[in-house]
One Martini backbone bead per residue (centre of mass of N, CA, C, O) as a GRO file, in nm:
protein
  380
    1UNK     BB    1   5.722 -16.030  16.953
    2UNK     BB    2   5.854 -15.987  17.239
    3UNK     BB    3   5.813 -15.819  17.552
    4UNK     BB    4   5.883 -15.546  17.746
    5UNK     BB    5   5.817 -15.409  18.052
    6UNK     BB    6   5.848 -15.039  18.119
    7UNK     BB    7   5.905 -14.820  18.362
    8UNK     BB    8   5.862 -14.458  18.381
    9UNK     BB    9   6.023 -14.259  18.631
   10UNK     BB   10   5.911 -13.912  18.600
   11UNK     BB   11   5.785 -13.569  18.604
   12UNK     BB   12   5.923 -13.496  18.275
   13UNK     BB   13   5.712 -13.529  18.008
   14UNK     BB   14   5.996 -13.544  17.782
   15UNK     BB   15   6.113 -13.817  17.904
   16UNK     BB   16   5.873 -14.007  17.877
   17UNK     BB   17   5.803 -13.949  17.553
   18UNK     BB   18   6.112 -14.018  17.455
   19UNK     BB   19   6.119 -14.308  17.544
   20UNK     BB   20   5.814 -14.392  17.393
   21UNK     BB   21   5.974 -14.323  17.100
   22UNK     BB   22   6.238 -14.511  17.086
   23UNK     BB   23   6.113 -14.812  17.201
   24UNK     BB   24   5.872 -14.841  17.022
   25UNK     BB   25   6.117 -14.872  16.756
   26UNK     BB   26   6.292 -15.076  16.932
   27UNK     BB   27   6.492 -15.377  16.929
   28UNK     BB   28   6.630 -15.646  17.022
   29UNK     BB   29   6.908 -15.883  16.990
   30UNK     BB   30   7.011 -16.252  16.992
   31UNK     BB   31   7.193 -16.538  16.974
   32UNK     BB   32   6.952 -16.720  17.196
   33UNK     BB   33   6.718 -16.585  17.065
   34UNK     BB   34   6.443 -16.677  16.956
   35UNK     BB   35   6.337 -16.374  16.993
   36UNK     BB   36   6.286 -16.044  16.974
   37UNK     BB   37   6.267 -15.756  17.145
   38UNK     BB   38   6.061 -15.540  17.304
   39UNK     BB   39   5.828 -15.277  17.391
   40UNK     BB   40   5.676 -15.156  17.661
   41UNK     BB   41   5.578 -14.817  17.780
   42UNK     BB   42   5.525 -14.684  18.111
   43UNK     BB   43   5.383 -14.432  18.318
   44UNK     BB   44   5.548 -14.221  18.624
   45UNK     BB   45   5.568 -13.949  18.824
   46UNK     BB   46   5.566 -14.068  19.119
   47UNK     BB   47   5.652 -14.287  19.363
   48UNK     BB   48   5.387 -14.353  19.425
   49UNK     BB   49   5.284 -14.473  19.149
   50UNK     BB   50   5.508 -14.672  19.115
   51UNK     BB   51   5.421 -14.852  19.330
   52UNK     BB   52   5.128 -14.905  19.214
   53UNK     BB   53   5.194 -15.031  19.009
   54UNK     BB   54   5.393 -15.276  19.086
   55UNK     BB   55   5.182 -15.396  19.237
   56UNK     BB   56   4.993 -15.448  18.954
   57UNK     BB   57   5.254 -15.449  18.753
   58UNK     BB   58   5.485 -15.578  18.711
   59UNK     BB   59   5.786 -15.459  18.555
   60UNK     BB   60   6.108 -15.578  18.403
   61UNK     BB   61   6.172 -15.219  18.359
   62UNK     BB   62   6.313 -14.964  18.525
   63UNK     BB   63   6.315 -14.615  18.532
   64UNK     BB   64   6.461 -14.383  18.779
   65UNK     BB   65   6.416 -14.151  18.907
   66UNK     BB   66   6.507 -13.935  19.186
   67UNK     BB   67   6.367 -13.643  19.147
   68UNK     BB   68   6.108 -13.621  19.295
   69UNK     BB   69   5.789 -13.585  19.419
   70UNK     BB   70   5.795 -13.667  19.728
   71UNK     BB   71   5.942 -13.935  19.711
   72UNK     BB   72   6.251 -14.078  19.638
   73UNK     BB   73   6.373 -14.308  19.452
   74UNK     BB   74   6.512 -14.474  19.633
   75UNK     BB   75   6.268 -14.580  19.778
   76UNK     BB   76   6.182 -14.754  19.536
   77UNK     BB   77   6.437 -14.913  19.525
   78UNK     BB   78   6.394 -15.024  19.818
   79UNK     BB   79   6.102 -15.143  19.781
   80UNK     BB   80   6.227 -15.352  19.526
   81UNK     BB   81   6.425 -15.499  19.725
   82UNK     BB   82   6.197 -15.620  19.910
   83UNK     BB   83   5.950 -15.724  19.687
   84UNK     BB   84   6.101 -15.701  19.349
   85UNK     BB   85   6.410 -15.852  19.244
   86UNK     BB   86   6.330 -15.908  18.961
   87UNK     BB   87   6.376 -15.634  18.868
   88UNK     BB   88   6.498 -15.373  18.749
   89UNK     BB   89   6.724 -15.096  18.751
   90UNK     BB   90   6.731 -14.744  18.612
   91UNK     BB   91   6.893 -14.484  18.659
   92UNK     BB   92   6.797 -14.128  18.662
   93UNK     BB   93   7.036 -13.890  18.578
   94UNK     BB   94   7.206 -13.640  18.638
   95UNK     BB   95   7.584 -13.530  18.614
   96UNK     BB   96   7.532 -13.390  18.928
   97UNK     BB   97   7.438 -13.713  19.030
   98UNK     BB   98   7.643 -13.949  18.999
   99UNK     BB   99   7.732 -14.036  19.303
  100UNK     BB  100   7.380 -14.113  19.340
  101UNK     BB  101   7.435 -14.380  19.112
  102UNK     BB  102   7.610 -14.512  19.248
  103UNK     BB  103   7.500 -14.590  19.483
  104UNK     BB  104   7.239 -14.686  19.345
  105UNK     BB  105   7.440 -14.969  19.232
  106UNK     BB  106   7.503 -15.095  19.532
  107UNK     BB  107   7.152 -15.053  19.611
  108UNK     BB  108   7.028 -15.247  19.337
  109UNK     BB  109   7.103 -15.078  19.062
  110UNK     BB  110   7.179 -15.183  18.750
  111UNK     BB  111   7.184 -14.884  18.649
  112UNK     BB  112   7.287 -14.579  18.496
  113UNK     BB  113   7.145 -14.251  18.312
  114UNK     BB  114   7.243 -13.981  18.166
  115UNK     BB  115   7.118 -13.631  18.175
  116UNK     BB  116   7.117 -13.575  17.862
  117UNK     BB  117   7.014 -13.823  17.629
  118UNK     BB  118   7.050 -14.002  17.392
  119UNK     BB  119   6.898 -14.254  17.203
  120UNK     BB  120   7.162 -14.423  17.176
  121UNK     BB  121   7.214 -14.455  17.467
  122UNK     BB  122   6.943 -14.583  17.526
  123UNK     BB  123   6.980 -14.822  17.336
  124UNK     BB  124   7.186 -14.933  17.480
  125UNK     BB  125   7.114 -14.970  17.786
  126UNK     BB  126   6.873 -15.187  17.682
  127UNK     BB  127   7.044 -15.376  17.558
  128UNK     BB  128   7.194 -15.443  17.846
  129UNK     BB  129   6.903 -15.521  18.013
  130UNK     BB  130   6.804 -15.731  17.875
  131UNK     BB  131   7.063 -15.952  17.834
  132UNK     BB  132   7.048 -15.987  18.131
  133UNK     BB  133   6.744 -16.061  18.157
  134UNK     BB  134   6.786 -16.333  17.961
  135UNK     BB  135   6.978 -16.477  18.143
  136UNK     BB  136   6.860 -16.504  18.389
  137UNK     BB  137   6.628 -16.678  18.300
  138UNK     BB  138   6.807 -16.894  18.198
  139UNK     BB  139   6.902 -16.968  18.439
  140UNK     BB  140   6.653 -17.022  18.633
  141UNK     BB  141   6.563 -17.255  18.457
  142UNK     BB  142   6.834 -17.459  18.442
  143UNK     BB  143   6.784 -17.492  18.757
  144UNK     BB  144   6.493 -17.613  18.747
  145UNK     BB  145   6.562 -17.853  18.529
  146UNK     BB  146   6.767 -17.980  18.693
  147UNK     BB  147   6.594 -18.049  18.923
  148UNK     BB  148   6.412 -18.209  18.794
  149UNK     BB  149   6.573 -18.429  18.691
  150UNK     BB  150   6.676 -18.527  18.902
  151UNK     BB  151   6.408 -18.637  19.039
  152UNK     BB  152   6.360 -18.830  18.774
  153UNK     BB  153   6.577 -19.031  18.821
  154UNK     BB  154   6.552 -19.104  19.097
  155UNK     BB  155   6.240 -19.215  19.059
  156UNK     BB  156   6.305 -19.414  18.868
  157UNK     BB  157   6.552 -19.569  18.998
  158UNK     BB  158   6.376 -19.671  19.224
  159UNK     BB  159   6.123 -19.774  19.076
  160UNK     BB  160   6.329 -19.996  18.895
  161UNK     BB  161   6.522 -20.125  19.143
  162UNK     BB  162   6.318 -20.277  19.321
  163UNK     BB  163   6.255 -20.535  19.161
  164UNK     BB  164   6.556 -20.649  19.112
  165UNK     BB  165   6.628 -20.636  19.427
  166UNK     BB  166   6.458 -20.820  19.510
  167UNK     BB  167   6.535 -21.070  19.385
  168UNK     BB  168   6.817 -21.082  19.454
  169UNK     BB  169   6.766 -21.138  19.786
  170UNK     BB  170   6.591 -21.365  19.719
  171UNK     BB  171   6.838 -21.576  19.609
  172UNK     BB  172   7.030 -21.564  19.814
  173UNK     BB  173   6.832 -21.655  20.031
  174UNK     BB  174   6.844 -21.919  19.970
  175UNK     BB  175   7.139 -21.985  19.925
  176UNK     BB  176   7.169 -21.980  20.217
  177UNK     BB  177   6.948 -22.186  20.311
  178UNK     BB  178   6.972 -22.422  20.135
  179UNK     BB  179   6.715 -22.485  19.929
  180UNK     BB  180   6.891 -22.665  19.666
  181UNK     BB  181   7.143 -22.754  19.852
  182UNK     BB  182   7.502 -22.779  19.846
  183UNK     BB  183   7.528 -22.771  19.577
  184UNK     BB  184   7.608 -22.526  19.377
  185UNK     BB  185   7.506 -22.647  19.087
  186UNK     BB  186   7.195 -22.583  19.206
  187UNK     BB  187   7.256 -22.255  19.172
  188UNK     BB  188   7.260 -22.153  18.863
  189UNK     BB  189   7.013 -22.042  18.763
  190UNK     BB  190   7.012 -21.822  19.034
  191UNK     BB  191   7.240 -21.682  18.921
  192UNK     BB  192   7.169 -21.590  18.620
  193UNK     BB  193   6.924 -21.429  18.708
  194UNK     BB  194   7.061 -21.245  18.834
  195UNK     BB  195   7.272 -21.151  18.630
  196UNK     BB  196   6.988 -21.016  18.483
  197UNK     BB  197   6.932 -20.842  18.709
  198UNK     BB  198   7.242 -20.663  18.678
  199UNK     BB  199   7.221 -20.601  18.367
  200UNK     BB  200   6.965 -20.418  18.375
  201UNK     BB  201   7.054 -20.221  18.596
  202UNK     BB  202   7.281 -20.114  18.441
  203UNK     BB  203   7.077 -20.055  18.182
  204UNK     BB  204   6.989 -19.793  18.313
  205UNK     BB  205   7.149 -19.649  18.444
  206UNK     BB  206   7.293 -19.556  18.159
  207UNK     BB  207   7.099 -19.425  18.068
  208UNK     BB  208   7.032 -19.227  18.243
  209UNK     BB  209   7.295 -19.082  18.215
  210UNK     BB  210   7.237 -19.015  17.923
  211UNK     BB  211   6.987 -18.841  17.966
  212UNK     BB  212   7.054 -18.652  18.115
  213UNK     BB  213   7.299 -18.512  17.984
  214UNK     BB  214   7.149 -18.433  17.728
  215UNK     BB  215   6.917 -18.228  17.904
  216UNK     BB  216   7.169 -18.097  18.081
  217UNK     BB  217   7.391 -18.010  18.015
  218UNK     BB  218   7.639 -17.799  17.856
  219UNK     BB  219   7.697 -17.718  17.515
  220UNK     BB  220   8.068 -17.670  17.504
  221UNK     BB  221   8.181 -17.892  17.362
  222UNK     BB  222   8.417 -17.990  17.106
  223UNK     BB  223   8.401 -18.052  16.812
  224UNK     BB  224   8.524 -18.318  16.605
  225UNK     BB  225   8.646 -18.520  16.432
  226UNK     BB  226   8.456 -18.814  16.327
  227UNK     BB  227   8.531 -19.141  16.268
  228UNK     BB  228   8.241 -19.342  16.153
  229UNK     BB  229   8.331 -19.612  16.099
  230UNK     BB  230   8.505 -19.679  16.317
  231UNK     BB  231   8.252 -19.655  16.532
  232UNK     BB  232   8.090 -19.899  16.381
  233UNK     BB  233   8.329 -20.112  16.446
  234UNK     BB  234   8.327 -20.118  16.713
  235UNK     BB  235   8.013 -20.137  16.807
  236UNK     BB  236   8.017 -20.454  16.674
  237UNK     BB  237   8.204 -20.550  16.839
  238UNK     BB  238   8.075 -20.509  17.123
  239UNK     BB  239   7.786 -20.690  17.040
  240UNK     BB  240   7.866 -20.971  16.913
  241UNK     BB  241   7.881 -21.185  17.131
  242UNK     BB  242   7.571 -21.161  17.146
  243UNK     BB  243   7.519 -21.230  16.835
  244UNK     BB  244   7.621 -21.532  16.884
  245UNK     BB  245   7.440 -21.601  17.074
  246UNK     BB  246   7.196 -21.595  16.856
  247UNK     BB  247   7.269 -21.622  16.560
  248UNK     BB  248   7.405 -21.326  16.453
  249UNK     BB  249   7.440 -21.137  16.175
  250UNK     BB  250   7.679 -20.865  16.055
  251UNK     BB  251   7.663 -20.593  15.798
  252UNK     BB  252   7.883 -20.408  15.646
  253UNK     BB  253   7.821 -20.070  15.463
  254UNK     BB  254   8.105 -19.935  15.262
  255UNK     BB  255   8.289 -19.707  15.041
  256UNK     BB  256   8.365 -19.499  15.249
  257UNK     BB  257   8.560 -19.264  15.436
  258UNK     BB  258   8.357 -19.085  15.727
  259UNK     BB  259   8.287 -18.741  15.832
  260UNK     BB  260   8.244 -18.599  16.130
  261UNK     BB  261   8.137 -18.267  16.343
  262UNK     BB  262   8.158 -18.436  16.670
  263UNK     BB  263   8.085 -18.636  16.943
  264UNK     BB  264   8.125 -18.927  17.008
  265UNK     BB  265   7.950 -18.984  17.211
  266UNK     BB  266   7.708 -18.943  17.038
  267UNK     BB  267   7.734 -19.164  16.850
  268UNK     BB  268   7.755 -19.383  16.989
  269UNK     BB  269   7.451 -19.367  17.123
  270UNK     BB  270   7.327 -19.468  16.831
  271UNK     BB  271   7.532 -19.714  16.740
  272UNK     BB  272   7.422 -19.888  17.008
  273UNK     BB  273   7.163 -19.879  16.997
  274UNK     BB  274   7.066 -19.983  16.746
  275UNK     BB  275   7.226 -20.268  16.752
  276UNK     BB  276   7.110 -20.377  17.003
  277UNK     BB  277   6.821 -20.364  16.911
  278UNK     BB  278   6.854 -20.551  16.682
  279UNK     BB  279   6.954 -20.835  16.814
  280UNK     BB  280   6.752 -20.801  17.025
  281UNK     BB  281   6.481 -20.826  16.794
  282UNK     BB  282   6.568 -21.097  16.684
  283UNK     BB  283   6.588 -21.346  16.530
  284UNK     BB  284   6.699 -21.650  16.498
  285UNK     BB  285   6.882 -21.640  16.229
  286UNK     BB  286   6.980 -21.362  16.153
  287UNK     BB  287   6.993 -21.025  16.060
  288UNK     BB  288   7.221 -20.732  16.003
  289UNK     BB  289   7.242 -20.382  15.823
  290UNK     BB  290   7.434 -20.157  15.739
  291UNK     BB  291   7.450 -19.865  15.645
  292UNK     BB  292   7.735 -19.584  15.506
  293UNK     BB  293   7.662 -19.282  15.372
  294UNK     BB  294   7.703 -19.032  15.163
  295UNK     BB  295   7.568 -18.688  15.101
  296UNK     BB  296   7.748 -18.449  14.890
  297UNK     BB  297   7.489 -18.245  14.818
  298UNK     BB  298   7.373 -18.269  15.112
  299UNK     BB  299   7.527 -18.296  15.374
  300UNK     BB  300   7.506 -18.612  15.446
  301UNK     BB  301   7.445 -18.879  15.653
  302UNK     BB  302   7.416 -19.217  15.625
  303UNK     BB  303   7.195 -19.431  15.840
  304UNK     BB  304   7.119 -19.810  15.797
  305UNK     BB  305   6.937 -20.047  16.030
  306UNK     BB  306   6.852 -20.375  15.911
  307UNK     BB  307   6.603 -20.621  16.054
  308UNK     BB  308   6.478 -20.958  16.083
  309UNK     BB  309   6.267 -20.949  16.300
  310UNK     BB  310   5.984 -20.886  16.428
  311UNK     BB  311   5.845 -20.599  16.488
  312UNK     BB  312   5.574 -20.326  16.461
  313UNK     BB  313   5.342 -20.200  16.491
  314UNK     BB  314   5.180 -19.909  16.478
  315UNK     BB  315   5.127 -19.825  16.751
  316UNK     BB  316   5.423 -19.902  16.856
  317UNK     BB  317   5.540 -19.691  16.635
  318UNK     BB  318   5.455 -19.411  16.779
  319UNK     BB  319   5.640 -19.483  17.081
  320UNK     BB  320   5.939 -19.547  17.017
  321UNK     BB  321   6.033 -19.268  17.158
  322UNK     BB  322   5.945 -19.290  17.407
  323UNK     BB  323   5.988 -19.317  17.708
  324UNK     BB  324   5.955 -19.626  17.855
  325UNK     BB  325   5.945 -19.772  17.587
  326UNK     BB  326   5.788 -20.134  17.508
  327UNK     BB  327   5.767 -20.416  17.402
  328UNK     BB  328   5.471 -20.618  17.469
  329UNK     BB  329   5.505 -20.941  17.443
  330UNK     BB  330   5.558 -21.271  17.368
  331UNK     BB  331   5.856 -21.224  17.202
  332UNK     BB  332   5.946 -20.970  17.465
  333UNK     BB  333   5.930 -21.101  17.761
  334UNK     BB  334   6.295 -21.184  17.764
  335UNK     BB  335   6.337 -20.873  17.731
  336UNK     BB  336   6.593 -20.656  17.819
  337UNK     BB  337   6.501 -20.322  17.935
  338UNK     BB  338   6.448 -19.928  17.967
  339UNK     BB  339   6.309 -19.767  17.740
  340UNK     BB  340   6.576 -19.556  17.682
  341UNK     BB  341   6.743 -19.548  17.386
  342UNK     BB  342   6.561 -19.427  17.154
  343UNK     BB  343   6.509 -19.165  17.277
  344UNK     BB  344   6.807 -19.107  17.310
  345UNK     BB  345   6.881 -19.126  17.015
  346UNK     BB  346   6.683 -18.862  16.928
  347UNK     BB  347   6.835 -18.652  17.139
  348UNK     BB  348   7.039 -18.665  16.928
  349UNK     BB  349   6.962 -18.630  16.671
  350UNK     BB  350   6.865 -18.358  16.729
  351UNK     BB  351   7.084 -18.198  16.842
  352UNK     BB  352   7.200 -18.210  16.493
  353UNK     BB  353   6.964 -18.158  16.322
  354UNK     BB  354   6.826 -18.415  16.237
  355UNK     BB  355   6.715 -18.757  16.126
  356UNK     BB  356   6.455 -19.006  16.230
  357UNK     BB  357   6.340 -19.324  16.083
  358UNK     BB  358   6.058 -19.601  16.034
  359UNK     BB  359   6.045 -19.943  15.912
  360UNK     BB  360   5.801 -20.153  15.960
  361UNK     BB  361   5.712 -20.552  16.032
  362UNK     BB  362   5.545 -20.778  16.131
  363UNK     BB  363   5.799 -21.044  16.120
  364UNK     BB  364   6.027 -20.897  15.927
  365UNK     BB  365   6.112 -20.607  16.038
  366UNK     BB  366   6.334 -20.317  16.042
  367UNK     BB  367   6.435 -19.963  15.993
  368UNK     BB  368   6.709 -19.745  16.029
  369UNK     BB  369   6.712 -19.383  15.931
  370UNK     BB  370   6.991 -19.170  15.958
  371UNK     BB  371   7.004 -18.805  15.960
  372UNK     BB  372   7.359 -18.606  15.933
  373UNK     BB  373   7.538 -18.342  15.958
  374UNK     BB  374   7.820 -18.289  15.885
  375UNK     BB  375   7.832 -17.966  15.956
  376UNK     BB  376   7.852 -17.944  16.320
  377UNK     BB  377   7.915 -17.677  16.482
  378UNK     BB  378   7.645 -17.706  16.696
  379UNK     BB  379   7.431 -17.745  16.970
  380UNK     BB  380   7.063 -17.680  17.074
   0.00000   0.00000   0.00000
């Protein structure tokens, strides 16, 4: 159980027994915490203590006493405004100064507690500020990973994107320069070849913002019943052109129209991911065969994709779910990608709390076994 460390600033010692006894035994849930919260309660009688205290520990929820000995609250709740506003803080008043706790959360205390308070009062408002407390970590969490992803995209983006953009800027300038004489058809070679380094460039962009999507969206979009045939036959259709040009057969094997409840949109790069790679890793005069069917004793979407490729040893094999990983040999210098479809693949399969795992063979073929749950309520 993670820990919130609180500090009670108060001169009547059987208020902050009393806090320290109530605390100690209760915890906090909430539905998006890993775990529960607990307190650490720490105490300080006059706000010159309470200020020693926040500069050398600072703790992340005050309870605060207006009427001190020396200083007081406001002062202290004053000093916490100015140099640790990450602190929450509620004020402890009498009834009798409600009005100066309400100023008192104007100028920057999260709420104020009347005493006396029963336990249960108590209760609730630490429950109300904790919930705060991990809102708002979450929320500042969420903006500086959203700030490194854009990063890592833009440094991705702009270094893979030098090497084909130097060439095909070479390749323009031969053109200009008629280099190659005046016939265009002089030039199919240099189209062709830009033409690859054109569509290699895309295939970079459209996964990486696939992979942002994935990584920092955030996961509020309505789940749908998304019928998963037709979805692995649009998939094939579109692959198919590619797979003729190779002279790779596809067959598709369902026995029953399969459904579940997902973003049709994350089963897409699944579908698309797993066919572009059989495909493309496959032998001249290969196969890939699909086939998809259900669990319906476990709840679960099978499926799996298995080709006649090249294949890959155990150490490829080991890295093929990593970001920027390609299979780098003889038989796969001529072909093109961003070394993200299959990363991509697993943080959508992760995201419905499934599983993907990898049968291969060097110079034998793949097999890709993707376990899905039907009825996923929500993405995590």
């Amino acid at each position: 159980m993670k820990k919130i460390n609180v500090l009670v600033v108060d001169d009547e010692p059987g208020i902050c027994a009393g806090v320290k006894r109530i605390l100690s035994r209760y915890s906090v849930s909430y539905p998006f915490m890993d775990e529960d919260r607990g307190f650490e309660v720490y105490e300080a009688e006059t706000g010159e203590d309470a200020i020693e205290f926040i500069k050398k520990n600072p703790p992340d929820i005050v309870l605060l006493d207006n009427k001190l000995p020396g200083i007081q609250g406001t002062e202290v709740l004053e000093y916490i405004n100015e140099n640790n506003r990450d602190i929450l803080v509620m004020m402890i008043t009498s009834y009798a100064s409600l009005e100066l706790a309400v100023k008192a959360t104007e100028q920057g205390a999260y709420d104020f507690i009347p005493k006396p308070f029963t336990p249960q009062e108590l209760k609730a408002s630490m429950e109300n500020v904790t919930k705060h407390l991990f809102l708002r970590t979450m929320t500042k969490k969420l903006s500086k990973e959203g700030k490194e992803v854009r990063f890592q995209f833009l440094s991705v983006l702009s270094h893979e994107l030098k090497s084909p953009l130097n060439a095909i800027e070479g390749y323009l300038k031969l053109m200009q320069e008629r280099q190659a004489g005046e016939d265009i058809k002089d030039y199919d070679q240099i189209i062709s070849r830009s033409m690859e380094r054109i569509k290699g460039m895309r295939t970079l962009i459209m996964d990486l913002l696939d992979l942002t999507k994935i990584q920092f969206e955030k996961k509020e979009e309505k789940l749908e019943r998304v019928h998963l045939n037709q979805l692995m036959q649009t998939a094939i259709e579109n692959i198919n052109p590619y797979a003729i040009q190779k002279d790779v057969s596809i067959n598709f094997n369902s026995d029953e129209d399969i459904y579940m409840n997902a973003d049709p949109g994350d089963i897409e790069i699944v579908f698309n991911n797993l066919l572009s790679n059989a495909v493309k890793y496959n032998k001249d005069n290969g196969k890939v065969d699909v086939t998809l069917e259900q669990d319906k004793k476990n709840g679960y979407v099978k499926l799996s994709v298995a080709d006649t490729g090249i294949g890959m040893d155990d150490e490829e094999k080991q890295k093929l779910f990593n970001e920027f990983f390609r299979v780098k040999n003889e038989k796969t210098k001529h072909i093109t990608g961003s070394g993200l479809g299959l990363s991509i693949t697993k943080k959508v399969v992760d995201l419905y709390n499934g599983k993907i795992n990898v049968e291969t063979e060097p110079d034998k073929g793949t097999t890709f076994h993707v376990h899905l749950p039907v009825e996923s309520e929500s993405k995590n």
